[in-house]
N, CA, C and O of each residue as an XYZ file, in Angstrom:
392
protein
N      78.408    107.916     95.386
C      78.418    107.193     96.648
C      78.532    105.689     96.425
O      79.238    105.087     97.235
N      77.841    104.861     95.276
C      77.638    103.975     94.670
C      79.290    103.251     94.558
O      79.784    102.161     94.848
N      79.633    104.162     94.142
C      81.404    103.095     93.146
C      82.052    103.554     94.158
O      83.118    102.942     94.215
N      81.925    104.715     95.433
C      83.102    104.821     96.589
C      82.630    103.599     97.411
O      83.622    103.160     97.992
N      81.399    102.774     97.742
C      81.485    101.821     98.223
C      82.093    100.626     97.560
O      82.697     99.804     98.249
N      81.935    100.427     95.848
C      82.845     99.288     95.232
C      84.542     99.728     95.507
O      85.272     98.744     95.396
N      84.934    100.417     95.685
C      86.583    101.480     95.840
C      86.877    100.582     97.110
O      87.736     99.725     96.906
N      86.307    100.614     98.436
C      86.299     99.923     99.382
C      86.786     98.973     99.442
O      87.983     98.728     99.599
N      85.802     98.197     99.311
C      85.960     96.385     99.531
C      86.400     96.125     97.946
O      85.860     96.609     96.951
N      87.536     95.219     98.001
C      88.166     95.139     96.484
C      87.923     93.655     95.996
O      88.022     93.245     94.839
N      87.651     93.083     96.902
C      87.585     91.385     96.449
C      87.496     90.545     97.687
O      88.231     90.940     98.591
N      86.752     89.449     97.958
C      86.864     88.512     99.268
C      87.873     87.767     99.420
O      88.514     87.381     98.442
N      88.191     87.437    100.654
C      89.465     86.666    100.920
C      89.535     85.267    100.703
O      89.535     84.822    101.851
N      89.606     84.121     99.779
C      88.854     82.602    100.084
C      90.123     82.013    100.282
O      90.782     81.591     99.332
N      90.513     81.957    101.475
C      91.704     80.906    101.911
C      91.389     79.993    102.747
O      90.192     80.064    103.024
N      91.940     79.147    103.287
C      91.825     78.238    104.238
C      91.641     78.658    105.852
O      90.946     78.162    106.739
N      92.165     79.296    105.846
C      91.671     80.656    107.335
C      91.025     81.409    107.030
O      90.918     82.226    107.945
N      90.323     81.731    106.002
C      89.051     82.845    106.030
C      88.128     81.772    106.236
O      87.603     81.638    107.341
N      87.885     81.024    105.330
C      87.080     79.715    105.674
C      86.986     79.341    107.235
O      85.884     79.345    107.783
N      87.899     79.088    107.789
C      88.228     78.522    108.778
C      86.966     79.472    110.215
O      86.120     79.240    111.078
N      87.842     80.726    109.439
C      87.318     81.903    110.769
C      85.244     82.107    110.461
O      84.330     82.349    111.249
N      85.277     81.817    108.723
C      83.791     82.245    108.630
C      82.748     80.888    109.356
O      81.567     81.035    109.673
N      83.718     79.329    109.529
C      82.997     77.975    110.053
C      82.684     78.908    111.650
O      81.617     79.432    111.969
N      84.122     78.888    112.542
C      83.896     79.254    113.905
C      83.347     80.457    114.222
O      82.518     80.523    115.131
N      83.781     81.687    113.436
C      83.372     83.458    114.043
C      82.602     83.752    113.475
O      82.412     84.960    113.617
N      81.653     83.107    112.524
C      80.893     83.888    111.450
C      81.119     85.364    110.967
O      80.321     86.299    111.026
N      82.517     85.346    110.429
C      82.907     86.283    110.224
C      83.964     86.184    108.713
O      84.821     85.301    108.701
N      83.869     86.870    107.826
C      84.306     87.283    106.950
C      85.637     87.988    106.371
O      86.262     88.828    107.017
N      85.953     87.608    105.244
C      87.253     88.601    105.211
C      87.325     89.428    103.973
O      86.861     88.894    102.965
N      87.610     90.123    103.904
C      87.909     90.618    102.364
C      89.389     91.802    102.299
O      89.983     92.385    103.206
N      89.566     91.793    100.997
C      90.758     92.594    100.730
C      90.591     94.339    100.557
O      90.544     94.639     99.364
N      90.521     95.213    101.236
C      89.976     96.830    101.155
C      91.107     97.650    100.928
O      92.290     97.320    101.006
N      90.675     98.639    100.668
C      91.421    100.143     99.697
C      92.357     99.804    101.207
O      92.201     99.016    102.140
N      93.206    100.677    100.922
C      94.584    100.655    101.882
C      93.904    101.873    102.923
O      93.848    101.557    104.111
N      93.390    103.238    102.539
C      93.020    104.370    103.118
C      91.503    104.016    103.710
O      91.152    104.977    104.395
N      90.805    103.314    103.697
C      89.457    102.545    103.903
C      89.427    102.829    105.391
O      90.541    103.033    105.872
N      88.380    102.890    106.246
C      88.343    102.955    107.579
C      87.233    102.068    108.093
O      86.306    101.653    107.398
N      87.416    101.815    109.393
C      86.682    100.324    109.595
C      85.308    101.245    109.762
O      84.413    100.601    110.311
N      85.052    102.183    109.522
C      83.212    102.776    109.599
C      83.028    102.629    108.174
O      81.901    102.277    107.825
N      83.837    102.811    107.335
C      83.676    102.545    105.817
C      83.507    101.048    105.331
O      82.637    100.585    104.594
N      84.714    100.335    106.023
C      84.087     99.021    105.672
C      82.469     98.767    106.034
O      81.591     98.347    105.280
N      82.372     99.161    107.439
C      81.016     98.310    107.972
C      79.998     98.769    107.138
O      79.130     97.989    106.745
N      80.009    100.493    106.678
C      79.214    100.704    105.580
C      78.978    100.428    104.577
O      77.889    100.843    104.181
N      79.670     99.740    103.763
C      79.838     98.928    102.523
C      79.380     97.974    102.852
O      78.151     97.981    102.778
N      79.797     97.128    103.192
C      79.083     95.723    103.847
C      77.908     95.753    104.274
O      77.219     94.776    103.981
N      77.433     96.572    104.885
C      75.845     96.451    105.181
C      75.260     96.711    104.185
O      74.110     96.276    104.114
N      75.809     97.526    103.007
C      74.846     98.538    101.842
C      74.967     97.499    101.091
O      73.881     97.124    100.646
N      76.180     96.658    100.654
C      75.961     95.878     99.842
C      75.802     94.577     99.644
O      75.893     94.064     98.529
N      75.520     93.858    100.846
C      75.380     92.362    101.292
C      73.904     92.485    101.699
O      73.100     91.583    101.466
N      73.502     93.888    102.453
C      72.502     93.878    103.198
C      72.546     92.530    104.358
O      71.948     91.457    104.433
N      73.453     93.134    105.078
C      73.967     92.693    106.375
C      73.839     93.420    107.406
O      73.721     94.641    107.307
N      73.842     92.714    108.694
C      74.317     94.210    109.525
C      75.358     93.333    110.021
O      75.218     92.115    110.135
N      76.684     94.154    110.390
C      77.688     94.054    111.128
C      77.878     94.031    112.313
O      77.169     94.917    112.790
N      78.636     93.340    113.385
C      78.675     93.489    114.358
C      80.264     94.110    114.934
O      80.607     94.668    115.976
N      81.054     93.663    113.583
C      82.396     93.854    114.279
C      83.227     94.100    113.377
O      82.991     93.289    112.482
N      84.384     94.993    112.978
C      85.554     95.225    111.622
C      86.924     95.346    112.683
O      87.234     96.136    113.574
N      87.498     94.240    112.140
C      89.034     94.691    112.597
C      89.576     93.860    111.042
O      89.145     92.992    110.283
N      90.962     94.890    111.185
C      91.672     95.174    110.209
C      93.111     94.797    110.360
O      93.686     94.820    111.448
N      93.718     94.420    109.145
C      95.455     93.925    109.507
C      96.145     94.459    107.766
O      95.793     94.066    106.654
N      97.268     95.524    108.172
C      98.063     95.868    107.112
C      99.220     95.063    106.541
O     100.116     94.774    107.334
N      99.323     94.687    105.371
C     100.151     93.324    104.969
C     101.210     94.530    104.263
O     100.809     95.510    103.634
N     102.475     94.230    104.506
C     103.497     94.998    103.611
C     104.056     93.584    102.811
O     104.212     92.381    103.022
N     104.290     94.876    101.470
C     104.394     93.558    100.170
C     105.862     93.219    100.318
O     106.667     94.150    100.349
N     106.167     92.312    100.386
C     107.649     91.464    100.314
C     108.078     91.596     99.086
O     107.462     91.873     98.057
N     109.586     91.296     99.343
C     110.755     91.538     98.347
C     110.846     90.539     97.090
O     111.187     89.454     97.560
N     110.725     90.453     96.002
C     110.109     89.262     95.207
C     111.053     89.182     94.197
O     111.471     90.278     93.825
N     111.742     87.722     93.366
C     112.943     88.027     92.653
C     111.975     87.625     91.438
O     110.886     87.063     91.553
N     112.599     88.031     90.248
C     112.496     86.823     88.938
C     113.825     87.014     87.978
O     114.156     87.910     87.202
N     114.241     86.167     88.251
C     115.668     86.127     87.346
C     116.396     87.322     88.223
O     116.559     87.456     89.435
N     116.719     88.036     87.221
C     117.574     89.011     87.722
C     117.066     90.160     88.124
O     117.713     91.001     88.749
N     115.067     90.348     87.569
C     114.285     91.530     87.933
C     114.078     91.525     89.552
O     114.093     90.446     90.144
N     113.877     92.805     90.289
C     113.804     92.163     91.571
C     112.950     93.525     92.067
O     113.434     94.592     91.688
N     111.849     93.583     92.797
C     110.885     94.374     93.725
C     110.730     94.399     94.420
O     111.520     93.878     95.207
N     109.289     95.163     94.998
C     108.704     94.685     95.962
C     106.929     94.403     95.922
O     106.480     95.158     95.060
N     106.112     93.808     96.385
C     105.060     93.603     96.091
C     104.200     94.311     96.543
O     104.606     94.603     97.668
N     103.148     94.833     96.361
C     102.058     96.445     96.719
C     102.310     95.761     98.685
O     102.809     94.763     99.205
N     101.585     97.084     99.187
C     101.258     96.821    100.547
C      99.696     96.440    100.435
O      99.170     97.199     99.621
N      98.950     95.694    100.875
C      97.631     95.566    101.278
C      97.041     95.523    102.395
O      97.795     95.405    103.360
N      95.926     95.578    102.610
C      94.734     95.865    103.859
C      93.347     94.914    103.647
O      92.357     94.913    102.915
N      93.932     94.072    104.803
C      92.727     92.856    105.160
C      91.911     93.254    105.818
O      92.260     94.259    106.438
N      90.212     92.698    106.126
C      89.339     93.647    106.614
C      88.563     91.652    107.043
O      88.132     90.715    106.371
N      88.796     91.946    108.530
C      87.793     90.443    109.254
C      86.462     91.449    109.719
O      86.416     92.475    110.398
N      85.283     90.541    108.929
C      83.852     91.659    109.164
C      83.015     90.546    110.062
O      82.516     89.631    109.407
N      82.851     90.534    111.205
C      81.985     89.762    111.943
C      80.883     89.975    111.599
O      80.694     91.169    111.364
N      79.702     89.090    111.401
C      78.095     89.552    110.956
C      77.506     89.611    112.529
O      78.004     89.227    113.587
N      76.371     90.187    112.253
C      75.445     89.850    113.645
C      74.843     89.026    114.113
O      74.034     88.595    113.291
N      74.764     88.309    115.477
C      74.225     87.401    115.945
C      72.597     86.879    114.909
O      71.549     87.520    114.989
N      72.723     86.002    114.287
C      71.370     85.752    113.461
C      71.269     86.735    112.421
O      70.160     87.238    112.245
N      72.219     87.094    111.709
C      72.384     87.100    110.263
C      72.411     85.769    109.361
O      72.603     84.576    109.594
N      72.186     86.380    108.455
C      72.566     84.717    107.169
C      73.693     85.381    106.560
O      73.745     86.543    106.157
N      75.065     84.020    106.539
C      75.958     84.936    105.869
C      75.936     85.245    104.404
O      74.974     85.134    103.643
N      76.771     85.525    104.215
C      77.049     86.286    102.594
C      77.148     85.408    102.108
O      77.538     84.369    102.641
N      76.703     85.588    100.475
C      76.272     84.292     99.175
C      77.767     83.713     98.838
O      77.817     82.491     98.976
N      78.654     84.153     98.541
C      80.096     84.376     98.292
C      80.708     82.903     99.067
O      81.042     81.864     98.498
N      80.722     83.123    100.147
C      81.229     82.204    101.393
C      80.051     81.029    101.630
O      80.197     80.362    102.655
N      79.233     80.804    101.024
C      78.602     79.597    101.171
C      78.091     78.527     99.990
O      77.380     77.523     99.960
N      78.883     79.345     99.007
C      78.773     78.272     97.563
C      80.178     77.837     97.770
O      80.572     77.408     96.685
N      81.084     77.754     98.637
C      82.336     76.617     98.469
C      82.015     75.661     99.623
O      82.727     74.678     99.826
């Protein structure tokens, strides 16, 4: 049960709009398994932040066409996960050491 919650959530998002959204929405982002479901995120996140959640919405990124020289692909598809905390939570350690 332990490592299907690390499977989940794969890494946090630290961009200039995750930032942005965690100053105004107190809300979070991170990068999740592609098959992940937003009851799975919120479960992970609470089990392992010891948070409670108030809110998971989700956005599917398809990977773009990418050249190098003459090699040419495409880049994985990924799945963003915005985790709102609850009114009078403290947020996550992650997002408040930058």
């Amino acid at each position: 049960m332990a490592t299907r919650l690390y499977q989940v959530i794969r890494r946090p998002i630290i961009t200039e709009k995750g930032l942005g959204v965690k100053e105004t929405q107190h809300t979070v982002v991170f990068e999740v398994a592609h098959n992940a479901t937003k009851t799975e995120i919120k479960e992970a996140v609470q089990q392992i932040f010891k948070v409670k959640v108030d809110q998971v919405r989700t956005a599917i990124y398809h990977g773009k066409f990418r050249r190098r020289g003459r090699a040419e692909g495409f880049r994985s598809d990924w799945k963003k996960a915005y985790v709102r905390l609850a009114p009078g939570e403290k947020m996550i350690e992650y997002a408040e050491n930058l």
